[in-house]
N, C-alpha and C positions, 0 to 999 in steps of 0.2 A: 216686452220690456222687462228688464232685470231690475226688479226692486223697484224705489224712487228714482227717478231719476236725478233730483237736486244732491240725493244723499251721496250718487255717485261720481260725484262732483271731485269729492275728495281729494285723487291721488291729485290734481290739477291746484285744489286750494292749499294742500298740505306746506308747499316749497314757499309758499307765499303766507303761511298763517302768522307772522309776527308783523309782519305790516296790518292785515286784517287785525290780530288782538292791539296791537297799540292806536289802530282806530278804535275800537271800540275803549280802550280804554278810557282816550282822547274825547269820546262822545259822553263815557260818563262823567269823567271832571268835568265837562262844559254842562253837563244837567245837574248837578251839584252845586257848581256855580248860579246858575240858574234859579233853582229852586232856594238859595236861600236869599236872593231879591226880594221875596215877596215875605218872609220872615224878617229882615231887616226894615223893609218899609213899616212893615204893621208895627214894629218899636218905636219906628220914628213919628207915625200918628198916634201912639199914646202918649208916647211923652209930650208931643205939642200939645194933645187934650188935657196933662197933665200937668202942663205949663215945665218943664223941663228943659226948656233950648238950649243946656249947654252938651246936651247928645246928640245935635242935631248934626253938626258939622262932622263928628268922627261918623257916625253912622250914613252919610251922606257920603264920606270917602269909601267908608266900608260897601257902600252899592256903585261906585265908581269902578272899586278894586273888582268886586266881582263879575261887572261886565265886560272888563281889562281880559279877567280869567275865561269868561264865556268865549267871548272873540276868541282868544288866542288859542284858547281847544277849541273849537271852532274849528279854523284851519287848519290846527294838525290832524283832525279828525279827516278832513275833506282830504288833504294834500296825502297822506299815508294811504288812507285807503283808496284815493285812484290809483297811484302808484301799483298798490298792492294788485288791485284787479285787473289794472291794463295788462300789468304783464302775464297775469293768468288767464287771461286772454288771450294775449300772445300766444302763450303755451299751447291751449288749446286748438289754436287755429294750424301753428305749424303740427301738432301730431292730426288734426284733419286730413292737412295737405300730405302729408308723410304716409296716414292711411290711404288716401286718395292713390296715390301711387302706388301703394302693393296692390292694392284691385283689380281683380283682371276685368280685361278690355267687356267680356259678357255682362259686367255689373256696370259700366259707364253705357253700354247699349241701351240697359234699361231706365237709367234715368237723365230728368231732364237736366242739363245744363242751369236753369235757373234756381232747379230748386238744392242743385248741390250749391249752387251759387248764395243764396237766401240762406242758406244752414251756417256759411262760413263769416256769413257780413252780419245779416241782423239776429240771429239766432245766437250770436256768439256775441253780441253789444245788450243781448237784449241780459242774457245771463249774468255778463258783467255788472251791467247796472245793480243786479238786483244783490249780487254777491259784496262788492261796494259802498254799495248805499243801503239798500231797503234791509239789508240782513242783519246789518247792523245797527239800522234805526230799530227794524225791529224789538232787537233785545231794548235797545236803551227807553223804547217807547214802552215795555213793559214794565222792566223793575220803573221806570219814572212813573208807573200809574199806580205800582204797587206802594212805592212812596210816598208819592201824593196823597193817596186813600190813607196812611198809617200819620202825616199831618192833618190832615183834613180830621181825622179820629181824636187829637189829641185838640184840634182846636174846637171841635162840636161836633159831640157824637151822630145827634139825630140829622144833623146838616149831610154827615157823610153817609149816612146809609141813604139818603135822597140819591145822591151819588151812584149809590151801588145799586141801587135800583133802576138808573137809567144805564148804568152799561150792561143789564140783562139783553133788553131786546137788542142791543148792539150787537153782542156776542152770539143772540140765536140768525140776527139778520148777516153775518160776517159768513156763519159758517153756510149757510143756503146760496150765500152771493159765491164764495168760494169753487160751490158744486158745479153751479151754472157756468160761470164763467170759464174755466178749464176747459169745457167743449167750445166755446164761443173761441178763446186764445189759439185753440190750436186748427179751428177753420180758416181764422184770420191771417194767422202764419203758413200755412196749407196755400193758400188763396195767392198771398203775397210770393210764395214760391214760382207756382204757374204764371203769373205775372210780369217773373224777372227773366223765364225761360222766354216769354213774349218778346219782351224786352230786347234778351240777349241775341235771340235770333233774327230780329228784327233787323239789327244794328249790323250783324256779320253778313246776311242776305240784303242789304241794300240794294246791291247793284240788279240781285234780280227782280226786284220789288219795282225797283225805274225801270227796269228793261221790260218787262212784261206793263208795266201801267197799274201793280196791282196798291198804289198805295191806297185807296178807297176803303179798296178788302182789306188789306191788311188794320185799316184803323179801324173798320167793323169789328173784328175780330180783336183787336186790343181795346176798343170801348166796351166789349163785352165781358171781357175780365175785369175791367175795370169797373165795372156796374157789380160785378161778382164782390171783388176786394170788397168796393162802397158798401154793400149788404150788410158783409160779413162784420164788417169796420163802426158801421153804425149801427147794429147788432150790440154791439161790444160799447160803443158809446153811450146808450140809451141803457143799458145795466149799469155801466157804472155811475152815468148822471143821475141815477135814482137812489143806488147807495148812496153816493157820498151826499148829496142834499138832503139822505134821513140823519145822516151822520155829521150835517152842519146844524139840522134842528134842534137834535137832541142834547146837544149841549146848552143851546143855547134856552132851552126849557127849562133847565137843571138849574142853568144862573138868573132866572127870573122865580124860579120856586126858593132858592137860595135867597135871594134878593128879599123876598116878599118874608119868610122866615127868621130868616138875618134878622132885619131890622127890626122887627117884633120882640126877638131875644137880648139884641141891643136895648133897646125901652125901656123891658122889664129887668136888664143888667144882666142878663144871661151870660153875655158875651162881651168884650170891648169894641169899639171902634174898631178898633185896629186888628183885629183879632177877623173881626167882619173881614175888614179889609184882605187882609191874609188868604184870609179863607176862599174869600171870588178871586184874586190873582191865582190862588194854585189851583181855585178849579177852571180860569183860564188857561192856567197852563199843561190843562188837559185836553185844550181845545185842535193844540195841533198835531199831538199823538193819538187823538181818536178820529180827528178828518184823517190825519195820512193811512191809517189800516185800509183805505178802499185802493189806495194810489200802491200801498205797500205788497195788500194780496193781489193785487191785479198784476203788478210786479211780478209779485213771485209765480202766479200762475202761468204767464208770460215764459217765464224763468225755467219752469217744469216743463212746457211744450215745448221750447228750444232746445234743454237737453233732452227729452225725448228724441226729435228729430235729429240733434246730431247724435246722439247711442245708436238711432236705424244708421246713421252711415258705421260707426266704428266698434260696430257689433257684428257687422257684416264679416262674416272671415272668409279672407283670401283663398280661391279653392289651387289659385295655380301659384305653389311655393315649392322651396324647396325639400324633398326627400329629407326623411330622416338622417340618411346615410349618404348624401347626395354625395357623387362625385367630382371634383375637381378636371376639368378637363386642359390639359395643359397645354397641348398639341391638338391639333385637325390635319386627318388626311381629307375629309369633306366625303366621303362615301353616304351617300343619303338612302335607305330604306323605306320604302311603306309598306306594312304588312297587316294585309287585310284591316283597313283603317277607315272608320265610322265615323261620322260624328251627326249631332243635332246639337241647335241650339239648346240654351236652356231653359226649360217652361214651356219647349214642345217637346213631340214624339216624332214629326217628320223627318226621316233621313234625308239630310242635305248630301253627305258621302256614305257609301256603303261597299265594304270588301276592295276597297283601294290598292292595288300591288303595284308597285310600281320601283325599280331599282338606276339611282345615280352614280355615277361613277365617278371617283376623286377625278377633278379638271374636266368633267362631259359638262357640257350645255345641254336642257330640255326643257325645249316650248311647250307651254301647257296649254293647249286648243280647248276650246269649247264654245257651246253656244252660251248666250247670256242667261244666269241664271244655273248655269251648269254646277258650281261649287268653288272653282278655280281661287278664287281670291281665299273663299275657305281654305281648301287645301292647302295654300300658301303659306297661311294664316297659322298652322299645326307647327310647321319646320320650327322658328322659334317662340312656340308656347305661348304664342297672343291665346291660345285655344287650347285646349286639352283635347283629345280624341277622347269619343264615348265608347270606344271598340277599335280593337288593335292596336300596333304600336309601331311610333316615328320613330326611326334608329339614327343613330351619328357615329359611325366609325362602330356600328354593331353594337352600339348602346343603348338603350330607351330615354329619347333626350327626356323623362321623367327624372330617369333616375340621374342628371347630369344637374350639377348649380345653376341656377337663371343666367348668374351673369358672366359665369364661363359659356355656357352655350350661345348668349347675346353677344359674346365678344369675337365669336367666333363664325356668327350669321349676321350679315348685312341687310337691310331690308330700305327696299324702295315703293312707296304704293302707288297706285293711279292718282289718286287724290292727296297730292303734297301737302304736306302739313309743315309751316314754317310759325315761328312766332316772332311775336312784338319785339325783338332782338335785332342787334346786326347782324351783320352777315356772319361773321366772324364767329360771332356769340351761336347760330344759330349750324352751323357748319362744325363748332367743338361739341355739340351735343354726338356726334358721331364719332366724336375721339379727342376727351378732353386735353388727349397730351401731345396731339396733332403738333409740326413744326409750322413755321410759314411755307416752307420746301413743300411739304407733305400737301397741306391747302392748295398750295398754287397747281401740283398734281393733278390730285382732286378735280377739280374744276376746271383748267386744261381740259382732263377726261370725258370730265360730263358737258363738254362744249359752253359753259357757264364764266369765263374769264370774264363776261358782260361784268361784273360785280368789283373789277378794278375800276371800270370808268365812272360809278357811281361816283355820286359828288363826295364823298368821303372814304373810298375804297371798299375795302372789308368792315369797317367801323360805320357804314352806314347802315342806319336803321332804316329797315322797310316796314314799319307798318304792322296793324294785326292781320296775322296768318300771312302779314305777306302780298297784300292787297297792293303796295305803290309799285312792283314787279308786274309782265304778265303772268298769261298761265304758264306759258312758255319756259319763261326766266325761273320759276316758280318752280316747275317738275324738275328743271334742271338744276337748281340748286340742290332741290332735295336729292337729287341722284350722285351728284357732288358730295354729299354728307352721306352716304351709303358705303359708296367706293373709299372715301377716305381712310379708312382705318385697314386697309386691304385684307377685307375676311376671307378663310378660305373656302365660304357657304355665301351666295348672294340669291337673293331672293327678291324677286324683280315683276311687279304687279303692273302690267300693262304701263311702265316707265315714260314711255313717249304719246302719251295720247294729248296730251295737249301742245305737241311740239308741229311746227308745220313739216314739210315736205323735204322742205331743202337741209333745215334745222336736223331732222330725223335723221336724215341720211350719213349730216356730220358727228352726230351723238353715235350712229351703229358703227363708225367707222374705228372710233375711239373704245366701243367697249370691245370690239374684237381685242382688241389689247387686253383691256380687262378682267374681260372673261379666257385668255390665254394660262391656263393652269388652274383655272378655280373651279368648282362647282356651282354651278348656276341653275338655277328653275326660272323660267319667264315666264309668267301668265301673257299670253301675247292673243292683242286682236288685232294687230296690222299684219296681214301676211306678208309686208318685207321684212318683220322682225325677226318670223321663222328661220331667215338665210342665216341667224347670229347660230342656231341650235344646231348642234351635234348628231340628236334623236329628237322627235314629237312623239308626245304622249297625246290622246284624243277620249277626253273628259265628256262622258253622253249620259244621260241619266243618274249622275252622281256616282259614279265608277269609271275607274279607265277600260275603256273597251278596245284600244288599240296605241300602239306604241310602232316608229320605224322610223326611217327618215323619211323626208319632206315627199321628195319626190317618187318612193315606194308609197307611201298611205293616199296621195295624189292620184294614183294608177290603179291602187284596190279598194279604198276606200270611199262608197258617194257622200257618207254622210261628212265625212272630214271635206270632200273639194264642197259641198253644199255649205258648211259654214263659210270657209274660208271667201267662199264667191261673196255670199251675203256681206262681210268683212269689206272685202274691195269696193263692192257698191255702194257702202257706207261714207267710207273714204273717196271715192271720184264723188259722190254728190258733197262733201265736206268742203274738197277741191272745187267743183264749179259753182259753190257758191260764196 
């Protein structure tokens, strides 16, 4: 972690710092106001002791007017400064989601959905609060104590050093609760992450959760984070209920040693009535700026482990951007290279590819065979830079798509995965994510193409919402939209990850029929495990031990090849048992 984390808050409070100072301002005329309540009263119980009633009424409007003024700073204190922090919140959240998005795909592998989830919702509410509210009570709870002590001084000296004396052990018990707690906040929030990742997966795997019977297990396993949270939570509970009950006694000790002193100095005339008087309301009204420091550091401890947490996401730097010098790519003839090309993931040393050659030709088709677990989807995965290679280099038109802009080279590779990925959008909305400038002409293309026209009959055409990820669709409807949003923007690079696996037979057959079109002048790579899909390719490449070990067409690698007809049979048999069941 760099530095404090609250301190580097800044560039996010900066745009918002005159809503924040004109709360705090607002906070100090209303403790102003406040504070001279109890100097006005103690006048008005002298003069009554002093038989005076004709001040009784102006000083009676005079503590009217001042709690006129309370109130009214009051709310602009309140009103400014949510203002102020929501939207730096705001702020915050959209440059999350903005870093979220330059990340590469290797940094979303490693973490959980919940806990980026829990960084963006309470992580970022919890910070607000504190910037908002507690940061600013803060101040105003300080100078109002330093205040109060420099009243309290001028109405009886030995009264306020009573005082000063019990905010000692406050100030040694603040700083011990402080230390503690910081580890407890950030277990809590920790806890709460893993929790919402439960949560979240819970909610998108339903269906497999009914279909196997496993909701038992599953609420095993979610009572058990939840017994985790409760720990951690009542952990965190039990610390601060013992602060803040030292931190209700102690005051209230101060106005019984007060009390008992007081009146004694009263007797002997030390003091006035009214002066007593004075004295217990302002050291009441120390009462709720020294209970709040337990609710305020807890606040802010709170405050520190959420920006903690969100700094681990937006400290993280993007390893896959663009070159210095990066090229502009304006044009694609689609000539695809691999040369001698590596890669592991990151935080291992196992080669998943190794020494990769392989050569595309602008408008070739080439099926990428393998057995499962071969690298294939990896491989795919390099063309546009979901990955970087650890060794060697992807070419595009004799380039290093390195050294090419992301989103020229995105604009210019199309990508389709096995596992469709649609969101909580319409159809429409979900279909421009492939090409925001798409026409209706182009759409209706599209989808034509990928056999997917099903998405006119929906009950509201292209404007109907399917669901998250896509769930009121099948799988069917589902790969084929996504393949529809692939073909849309006619790249002249398509990269095509087992496309039809979740389509049936007859389905398949009218999708291969339509991308022969498709794939008529473009560059294509197919990760293919239906051997009808082979009939779409040009050349097979045959992917064995994370290298390609053979390249040819279908029916040459069929005739010298065992290991290529041994996958491919495995393949078929897959498929006829998929079929007769």
């Amino acid at each position: 972690m760099k530095g404090n984390a609250l301190l580097r808050l800044r560039p996010f409070v900066r745009p918002h710092a005159r809503g924040l100072i004109f709360s705090t301002v607002a906070g100090f005329a209303m403790m102003g106001a406040g504070l001279s309540i109890p100097w006005i009263a103690g006048r008005a119980i002298d003069d009554l002791d002093l038989g005076r009633t004709q001040t009784i009424v102006p000083l009676g409007l005079a503590l009217l007017g001042m709690g006129v003024i309370e109130a009214f700073m009051a709310y602009l204190r309140r009103s400014s400064g949510a203002v102020a922090s929501i939207a730096m919140e705001r702020d915050m959240r959209d440059e999350l989601y903005r870093h979220l998005q330059r990340l590469p795909v290797s940094f979303h592998d490693g973490w959980g959905s919940g806990q980026l989830l829990s960084r963006a919702t309470h992580d970022l509410g919890t910070i607000r609060r504190f910037i908002g509210f507690g940061l600013i009570f803060l101040a105003i709870n300080l100078v109002q104590f330093a205040v109060v002590l420099f009243l309290m001084m001028r109405l009886n000296a030995g009264l306020a050093v009573i005082t000063w004396i019990t905010a000692v052990p406050i100030m040694v018990m603040t700083f011990r609760f402080n230390l503690r707690y910081h580890d407890i906040s950030r277990k809590v929030q920790d806890d709460q992450g893993d929790l919402t990742t439960i949560i979240e997966e819970s909610a998108t795997g339903i269906r497999i959760i009914k279909a196997f019977g496993r909701g038992r297990h599953m609420l095993g396993g979610f009572r058990k984070q939840t017994d985790v949270l409760h720990g951690s939570n009542m952990e965190a509970v039990r610390l601060r209920a013992f602060f803040w009950s030292i931190l209700r006694l102690l005051p209230d000790l101060n106005i019984l040693a007060v009390l008992a002193l007081g009146a004694n100095s009263v007797l002997n005339g030390g003091m006035s009535p009214g002066d007593l008087a004075a004295f217990i309301a302002y050291l009441q009204s120390l009462a709720w700026p020294i209970r709040s420091v337990g609710w305020i550091l807890s606040n802010a401890e709170e405050a520190r482990t959420g920006a903690e947490r969100v700094f681990e996401v937006l400290d993280t730097e993007p390893d896959i951007i663009d070159a210095p010098n990066a090229i502009e790519a304006t044009s694609c003839d689609g000539r695809i290279t691999l040369e001698d090309v590596s890669f592991h993931y990151p935080g291992t040393s196992a080669e998943v590819l190794t020494n990769v050659r392989l050569d595309i030709e602008p408008g070739e088709t080439v099926a990428l065979v393998g057995a499962t677990g071969s690298g294939k989807t990896t491989l795919a995965s390099l063309i546009p830079r979901l990955y970087d290679v650890t060794g060697g280099r992807v070419l595009l038109d004799g380039v290093d798509v390195r050294e090419l802009t992301l989103s020229s080279l995105r604009s210019h590779v199309g990508v389709a995965f096995e596992d469709p990925v649609l969101f909580s959008m319409s159809v429409r909305e979900n279909m421009l994510l492939g090409d925001p400038n798409a026409s209706e002409d182009d759409m209706r293309d599209a989808l034509e193409t990928a056999n997917a026209a099903f998405a006119y009959d929906l009950p509201f055409g292209l404007d109907t919402r399917i669901g998250e990820q896509g769930y009121s669709l099948s799988g069917g409807q589902r790969q084929r939209l996504a393949l529809a949003r692939a073909v849309l923007r006619r790249p002249q690079v398509l990269v095509l990850d087992d496309p039809l696996s979740a389509v049936d037979v007859h389905t398949e057959h009218q999708i291969e029929e339509a991308l022969k079109q498709v794939l008529a002048g473009v560059t294509a790579l197919i990760v293919v495990h239906r051997p009808s899909t082979v009939a779409l390719a040009d050349r097979v490449a045959l992917l064995d031990g994370g290298t390609i070990v053979a390249t040819g067409t279908h029916s040459a690698l069929m005739g010298s090849n065992a290991r290529y007809r041994d996958i491919l049979s495995m393949e078929a048999e897959e498929i006829a048992e998929e079929v007769s069941q």
